[in-house]
C-alpha positions in Angstrom: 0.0 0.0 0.0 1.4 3.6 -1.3 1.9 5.3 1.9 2.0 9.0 2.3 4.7 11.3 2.4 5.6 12.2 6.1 8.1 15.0 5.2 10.0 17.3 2.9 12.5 14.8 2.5 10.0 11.6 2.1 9.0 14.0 -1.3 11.9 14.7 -2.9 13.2 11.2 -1.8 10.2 9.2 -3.6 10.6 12.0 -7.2 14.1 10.6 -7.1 13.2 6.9 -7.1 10.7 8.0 -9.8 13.3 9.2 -11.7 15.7 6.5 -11.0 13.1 4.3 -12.2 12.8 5.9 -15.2 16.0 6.0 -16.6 17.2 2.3 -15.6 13.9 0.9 -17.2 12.8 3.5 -19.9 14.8 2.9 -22.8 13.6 5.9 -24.6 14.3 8.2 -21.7 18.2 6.9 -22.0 17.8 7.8 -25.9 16.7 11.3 -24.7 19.7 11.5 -22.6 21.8 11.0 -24.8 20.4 13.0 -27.3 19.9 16.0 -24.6 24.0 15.4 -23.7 24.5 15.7 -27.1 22.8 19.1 -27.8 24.3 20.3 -24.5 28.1 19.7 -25.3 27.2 21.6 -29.2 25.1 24.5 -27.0 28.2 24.6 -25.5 30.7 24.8 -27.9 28.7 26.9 -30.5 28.6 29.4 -27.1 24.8 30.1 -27.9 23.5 33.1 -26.1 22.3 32.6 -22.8 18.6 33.1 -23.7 18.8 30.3 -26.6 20.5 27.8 -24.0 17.6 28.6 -22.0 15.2 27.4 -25.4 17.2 24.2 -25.5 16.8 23.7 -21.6 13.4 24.1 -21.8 12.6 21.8 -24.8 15.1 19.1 -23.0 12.6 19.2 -19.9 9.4 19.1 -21.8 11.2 15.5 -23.4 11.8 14.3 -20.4 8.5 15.5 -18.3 6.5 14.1 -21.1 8.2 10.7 -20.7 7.8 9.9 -17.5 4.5 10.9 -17.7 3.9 8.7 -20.2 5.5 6.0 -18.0 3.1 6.5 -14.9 0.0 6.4 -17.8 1.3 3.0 -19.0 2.3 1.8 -15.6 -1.1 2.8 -14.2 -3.1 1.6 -17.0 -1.0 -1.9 -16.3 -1.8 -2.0 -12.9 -5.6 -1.8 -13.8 -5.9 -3.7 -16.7 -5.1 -7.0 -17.5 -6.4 -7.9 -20.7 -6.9 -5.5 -23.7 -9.4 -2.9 -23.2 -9.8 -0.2 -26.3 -9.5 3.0 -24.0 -6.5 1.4 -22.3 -5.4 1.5 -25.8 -6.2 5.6 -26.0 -4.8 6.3 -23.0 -1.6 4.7 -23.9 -1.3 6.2 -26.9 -2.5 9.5 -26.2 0.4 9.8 -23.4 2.4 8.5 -26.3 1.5 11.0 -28.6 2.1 13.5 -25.8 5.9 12.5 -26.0 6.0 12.8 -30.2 4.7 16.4 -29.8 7.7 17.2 -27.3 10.3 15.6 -29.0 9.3 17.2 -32.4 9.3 20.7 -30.3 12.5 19.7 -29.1 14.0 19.1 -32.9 12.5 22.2 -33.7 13.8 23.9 -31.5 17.4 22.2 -32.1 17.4 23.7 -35.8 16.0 27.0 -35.0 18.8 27.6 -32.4 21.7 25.5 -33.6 20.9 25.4 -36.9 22.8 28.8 -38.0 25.9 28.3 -35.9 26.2 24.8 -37.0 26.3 26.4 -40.5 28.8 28.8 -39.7 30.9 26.1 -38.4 30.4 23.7 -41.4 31.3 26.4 -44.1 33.7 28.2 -42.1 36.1 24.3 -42.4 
């Protein structure tokens, strides 16, 4: 039985195991780390303005958020259901589709403020 958090601590300790959880059994969330380390070390050495960093920041926590969300959806629609149901279906993919719409964000967002540096760099070789 899910108890309930006694103190400050008991919080932030459970989000942890959450995300723990996440990464060691989420393979997608360890593609969008890597992806995300990726676009870090390029903001990085591209020296982006502070305010585009903050774009790419963003965009990398709206992944991420939308993923484990999408886990707790599939993990609670598990725990409930354990044959096929259509509206199990919807609600899995509906959380899924949730994650599409952030990554695609986050791509966008990728060109729009890497996209001209990267240029730079490419034709400047």
């Amino acid at each position: 039985m899910y108890m309930k958090n006694k103190t400050l601590r008991d919080s932030f300790q459970n989000a942890w195991a959450g995300i723990k959880y996440s990464i060691t059994t989420q393979r997608n969330i360890r593609i969008h780390i890597s992806a995300a380390v990726i676009v870090l070390i390029l903001s990085w050495l591209l020296e982006i303005s502070r305010l585009d960093f903050l774009f790419i920041v963003v965009a990398i926590a709206l992944v991420f958020t939308a993923e484990m969300v999408n886990t707790a959806v599939e993990k609670t629609v598990d725990l409930f259901m354990s044959t096929y149901h259509p509206l199990a279906k919807i609600a899995k993919n509906v959380a899924a589709g949730a994650v599409l719409i952030a990554a695609i964000n986050a791509v966008i967002t990728g060109i729009l403020v890497l996209g001209v540096p990267l240029l730079k760099l490419f034709r400047g070789l």
